[in-house]
N, CA, C and O of each residue as an XYZ file, in Angstrom:
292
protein
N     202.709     44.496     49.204
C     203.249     43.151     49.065
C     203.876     42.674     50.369
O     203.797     41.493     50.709
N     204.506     43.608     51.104
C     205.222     43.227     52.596
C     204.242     42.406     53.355
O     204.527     41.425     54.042
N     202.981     42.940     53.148
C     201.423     42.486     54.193
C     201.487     40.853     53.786
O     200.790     40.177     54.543
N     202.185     40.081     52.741
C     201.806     38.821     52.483
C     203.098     38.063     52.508
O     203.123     36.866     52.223
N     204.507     38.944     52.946
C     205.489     38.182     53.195
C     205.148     37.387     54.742
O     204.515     37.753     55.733
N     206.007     35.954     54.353
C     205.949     35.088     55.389
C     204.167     34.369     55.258
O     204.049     33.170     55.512
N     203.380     34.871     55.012
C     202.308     34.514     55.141
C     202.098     32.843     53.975
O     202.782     32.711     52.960
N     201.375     32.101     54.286
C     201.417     31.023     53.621
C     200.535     30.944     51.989
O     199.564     31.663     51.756
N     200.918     30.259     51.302
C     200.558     30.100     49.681
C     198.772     30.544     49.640
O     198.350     31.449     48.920
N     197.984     29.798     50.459
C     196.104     29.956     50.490
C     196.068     31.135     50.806
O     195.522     31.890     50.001
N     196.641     31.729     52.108
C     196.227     32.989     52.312
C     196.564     34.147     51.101
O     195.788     35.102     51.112
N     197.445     34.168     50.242
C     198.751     35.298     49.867
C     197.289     34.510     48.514
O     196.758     35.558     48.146
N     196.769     33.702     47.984
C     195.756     33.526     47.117
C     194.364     33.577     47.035
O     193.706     33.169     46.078
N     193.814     34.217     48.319
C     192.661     34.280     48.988
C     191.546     33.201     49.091
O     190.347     33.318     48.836
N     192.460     31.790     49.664
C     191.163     30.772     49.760
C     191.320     31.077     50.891
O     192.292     31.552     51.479
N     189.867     30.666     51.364
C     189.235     31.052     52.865
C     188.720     29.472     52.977
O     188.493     28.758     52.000
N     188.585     29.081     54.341
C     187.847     28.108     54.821
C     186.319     27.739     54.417
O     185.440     28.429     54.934
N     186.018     26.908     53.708
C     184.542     26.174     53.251
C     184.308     26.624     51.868
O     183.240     26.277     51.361
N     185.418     27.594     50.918
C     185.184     27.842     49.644
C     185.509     27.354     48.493
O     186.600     26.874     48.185
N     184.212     27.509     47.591
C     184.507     26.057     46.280
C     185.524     26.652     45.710
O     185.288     27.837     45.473
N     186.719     26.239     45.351
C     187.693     26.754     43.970
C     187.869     25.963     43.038
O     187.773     24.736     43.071
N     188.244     26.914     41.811
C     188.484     26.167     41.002
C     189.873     25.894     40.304
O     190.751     26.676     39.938
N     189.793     24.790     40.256
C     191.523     24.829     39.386
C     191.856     24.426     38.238
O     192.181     23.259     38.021
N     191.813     25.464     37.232
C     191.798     25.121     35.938
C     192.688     24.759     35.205
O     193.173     25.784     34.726
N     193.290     23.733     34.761
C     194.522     23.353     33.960
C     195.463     23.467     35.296
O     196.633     23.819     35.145
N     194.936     23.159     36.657
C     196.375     23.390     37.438
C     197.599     22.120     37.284
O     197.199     20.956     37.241
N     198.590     22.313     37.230
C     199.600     20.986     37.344
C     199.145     19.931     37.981
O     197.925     19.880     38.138
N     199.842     19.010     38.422
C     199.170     17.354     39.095
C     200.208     17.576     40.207
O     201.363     17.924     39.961
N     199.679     17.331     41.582
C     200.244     17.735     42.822
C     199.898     19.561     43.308
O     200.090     19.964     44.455
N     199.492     20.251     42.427
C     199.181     21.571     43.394
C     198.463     21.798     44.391
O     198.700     22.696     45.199
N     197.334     20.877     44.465
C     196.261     20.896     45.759
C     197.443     20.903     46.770
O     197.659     21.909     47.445
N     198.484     19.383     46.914
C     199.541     18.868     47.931
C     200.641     20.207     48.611
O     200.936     20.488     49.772
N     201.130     20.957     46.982
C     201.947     21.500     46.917
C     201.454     22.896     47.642
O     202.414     23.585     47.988
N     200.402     23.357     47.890
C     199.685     24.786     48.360
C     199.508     24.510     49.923
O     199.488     25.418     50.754
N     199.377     23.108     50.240
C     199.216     23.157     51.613
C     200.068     23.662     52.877
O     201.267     23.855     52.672
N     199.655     23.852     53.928
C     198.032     23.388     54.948
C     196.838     24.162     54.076
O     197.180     25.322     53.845
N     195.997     23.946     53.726
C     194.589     24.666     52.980
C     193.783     24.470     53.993
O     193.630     23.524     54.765
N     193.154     25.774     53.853
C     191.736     25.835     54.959
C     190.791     24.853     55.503
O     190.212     23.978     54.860
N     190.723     25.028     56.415
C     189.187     23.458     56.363
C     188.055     23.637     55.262
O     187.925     24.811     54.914
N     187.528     23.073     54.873
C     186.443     22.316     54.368
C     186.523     23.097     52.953
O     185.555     23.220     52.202
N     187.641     23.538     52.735
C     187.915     24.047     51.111
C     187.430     22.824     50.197
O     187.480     21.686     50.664
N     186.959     23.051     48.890
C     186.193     22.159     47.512
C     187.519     22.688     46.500
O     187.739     23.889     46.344
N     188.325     21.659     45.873
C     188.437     21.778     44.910
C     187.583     21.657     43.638
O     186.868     20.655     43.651
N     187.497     22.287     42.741
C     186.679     21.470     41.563
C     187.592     21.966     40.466
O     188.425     22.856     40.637
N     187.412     21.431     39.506
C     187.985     21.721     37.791
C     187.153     22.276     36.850
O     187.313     22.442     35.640
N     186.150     22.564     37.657
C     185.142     23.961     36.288
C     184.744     24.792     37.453
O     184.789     24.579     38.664
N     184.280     25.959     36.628
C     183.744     27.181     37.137
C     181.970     26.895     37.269
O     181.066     27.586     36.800
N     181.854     25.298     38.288
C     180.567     25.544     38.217
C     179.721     26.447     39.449
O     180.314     27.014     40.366
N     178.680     26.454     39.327
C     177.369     27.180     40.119
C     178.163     27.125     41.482
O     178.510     25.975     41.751
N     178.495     27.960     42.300
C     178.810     27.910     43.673
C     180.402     28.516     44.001
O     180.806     29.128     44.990
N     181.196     28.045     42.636
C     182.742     28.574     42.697
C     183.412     30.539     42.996
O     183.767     31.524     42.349
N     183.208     30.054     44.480
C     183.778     31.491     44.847
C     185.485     31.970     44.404
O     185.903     33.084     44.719
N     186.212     31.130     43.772
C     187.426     31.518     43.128
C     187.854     30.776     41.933
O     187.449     29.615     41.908
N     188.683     31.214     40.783
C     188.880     30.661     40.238
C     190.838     30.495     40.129
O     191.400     31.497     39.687
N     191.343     29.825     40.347
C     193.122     30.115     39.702
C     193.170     29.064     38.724
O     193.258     27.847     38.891
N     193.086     29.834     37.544
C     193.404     29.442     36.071
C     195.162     29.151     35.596
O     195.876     30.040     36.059
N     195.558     28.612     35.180
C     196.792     27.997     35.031
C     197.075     28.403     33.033
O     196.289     27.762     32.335
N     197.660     28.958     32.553
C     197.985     28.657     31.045
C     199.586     28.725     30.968
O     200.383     28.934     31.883
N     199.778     28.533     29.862
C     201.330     28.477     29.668
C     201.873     28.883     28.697
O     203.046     28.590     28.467
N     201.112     29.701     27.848
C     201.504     31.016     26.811
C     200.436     31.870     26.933
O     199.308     31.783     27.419
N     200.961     32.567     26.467
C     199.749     34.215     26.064
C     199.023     33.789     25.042
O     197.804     33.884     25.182
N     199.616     33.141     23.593
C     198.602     32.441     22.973
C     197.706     31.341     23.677
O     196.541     31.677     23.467
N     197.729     30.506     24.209
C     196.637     29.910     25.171
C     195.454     30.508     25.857
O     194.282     30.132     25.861
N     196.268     31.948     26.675
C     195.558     32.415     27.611
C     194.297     33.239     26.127
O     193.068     33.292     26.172
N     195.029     33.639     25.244
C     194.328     34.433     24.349
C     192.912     33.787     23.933
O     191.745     34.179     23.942
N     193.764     32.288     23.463
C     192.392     31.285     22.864
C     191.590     31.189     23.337
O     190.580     31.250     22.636
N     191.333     30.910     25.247
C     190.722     30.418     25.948
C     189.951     31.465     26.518
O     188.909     31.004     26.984
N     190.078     32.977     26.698
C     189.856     33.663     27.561
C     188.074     33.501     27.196
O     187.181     33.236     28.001
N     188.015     33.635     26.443
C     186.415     33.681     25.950
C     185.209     32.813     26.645
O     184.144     33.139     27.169
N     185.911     31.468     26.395
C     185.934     30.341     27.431
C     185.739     30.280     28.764
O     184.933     29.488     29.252
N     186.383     31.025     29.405
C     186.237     31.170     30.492
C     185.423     32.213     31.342
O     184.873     32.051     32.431
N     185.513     33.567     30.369
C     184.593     34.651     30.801
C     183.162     34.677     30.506
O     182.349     35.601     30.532
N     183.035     33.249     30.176
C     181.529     33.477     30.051
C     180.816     32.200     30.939
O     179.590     32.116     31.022
């Protein structure tokens, strides 16, 4: 964990420069709130064809429970 102190929010989450992510259920302002973000990073809101990461957002364990199915496939 020391290796990611000081280091900034993208890196310490592994977006890299030119990669699609996805942000699922993220809050309104997190793109703003994570920055400086890599160059030519893609947000998108589904896990479509091309999405090299996903950071999924829930807000109970029952949620995460309902949905997981959802998402792992």
């Amino acid at each position: 964990m020391d290796a990611y102190a000081g280091q900034p929010l993208p890196k310490k989450l592994g977006i890299k420069t030119g990669m699609k992510v996805a942000l699922l259920h993220a809050p309104p302002g997190f793109e703003q709130a994570i920055a400086p973000i890599p160059g030519d990073v893609q947000f998108q809101d589904d896990l479509a064809e091309g999405c090299e990461l996903a950071i999924w957002f829930v807000r109970s364990q029952e949620e995460l429970a309902q949905a997981i199915q959802t998402v792992s496939n």
